[in-house]
C-alpha positions as CSV (number, residue, x, y, z in Angstrom):
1,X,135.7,137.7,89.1
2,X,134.9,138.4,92.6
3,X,131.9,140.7,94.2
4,X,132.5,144.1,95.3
5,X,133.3,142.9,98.9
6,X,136.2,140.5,97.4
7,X,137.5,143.1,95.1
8,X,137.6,146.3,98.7
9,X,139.8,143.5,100.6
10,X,142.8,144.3,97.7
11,X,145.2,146.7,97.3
12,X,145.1,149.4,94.9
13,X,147.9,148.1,93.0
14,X,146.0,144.9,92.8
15,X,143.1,146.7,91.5
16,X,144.8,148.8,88.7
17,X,145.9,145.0,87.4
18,X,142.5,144.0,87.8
19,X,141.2,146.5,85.8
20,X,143.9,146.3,83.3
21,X,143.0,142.4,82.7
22,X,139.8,142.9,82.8
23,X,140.0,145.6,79.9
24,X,141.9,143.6,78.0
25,X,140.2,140.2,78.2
26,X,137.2,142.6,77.1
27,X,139.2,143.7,73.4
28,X,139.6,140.2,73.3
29,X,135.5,139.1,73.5
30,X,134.8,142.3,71.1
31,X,137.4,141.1,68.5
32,X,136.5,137.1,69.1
33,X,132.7,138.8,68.6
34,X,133.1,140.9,65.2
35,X,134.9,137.5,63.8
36,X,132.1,134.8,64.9
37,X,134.3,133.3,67.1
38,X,132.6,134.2,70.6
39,X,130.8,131.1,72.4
40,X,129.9,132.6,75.4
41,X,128.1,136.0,74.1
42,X,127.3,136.4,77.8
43,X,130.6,137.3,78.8
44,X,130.9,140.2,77.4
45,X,128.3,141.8,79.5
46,X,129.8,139.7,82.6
47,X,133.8,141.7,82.1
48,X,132.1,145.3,81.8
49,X,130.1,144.4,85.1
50,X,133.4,143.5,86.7
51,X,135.6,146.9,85.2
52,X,132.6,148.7,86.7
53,X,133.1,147.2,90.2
54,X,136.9,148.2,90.2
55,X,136.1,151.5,89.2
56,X,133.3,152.2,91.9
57,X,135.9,150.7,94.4
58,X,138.7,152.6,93.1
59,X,136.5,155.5,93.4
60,X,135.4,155.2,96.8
61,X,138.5,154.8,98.0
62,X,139.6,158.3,96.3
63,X,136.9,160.0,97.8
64,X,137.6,158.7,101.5
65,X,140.8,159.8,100.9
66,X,139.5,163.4,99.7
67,X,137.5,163.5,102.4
68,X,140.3,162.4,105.2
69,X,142.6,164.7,103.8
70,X,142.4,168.1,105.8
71,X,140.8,171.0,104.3
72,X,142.5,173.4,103.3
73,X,143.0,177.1,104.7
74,X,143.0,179.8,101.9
75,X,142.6,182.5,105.0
């Protein structure tokens, strides 16, 4: 996977995929773990950093678009 700066240049579709490969590819190292069958024990560690980047992208991009949003008037 990319760095942060890589993963602000995509779309938020894009990231939601991302996310939803990376998550997956994670079951698979956790299962391929519990059976002996992991090589690279490393990786695991590796595909949470990555999930963690989409989400802190994902959530900046909600809260620049909290903040751009205009506030609201309950007068």
């Amino acid at each position: 996977m990319a760095a942060a700066a890589a993963l602000r240049e995509l779309a938020d579709d894009e990231l939601i995929d991302q996310l939803g490969e990376a998550k997956h590819e994670l079951f698979n190292l956790r299962f391929q773990f519990a059976t002996g069958q992991l090589e690279n024990p490393a990786r695991i560690s590796q595909v949470k950093r990555d999930i963690a980047r989409i989400n802190t992208v994902l959530r900046e991009r909600e809260i620049a678009a909290a903040e751009s949003a205009p506030a609201e008037d309950n007068s």
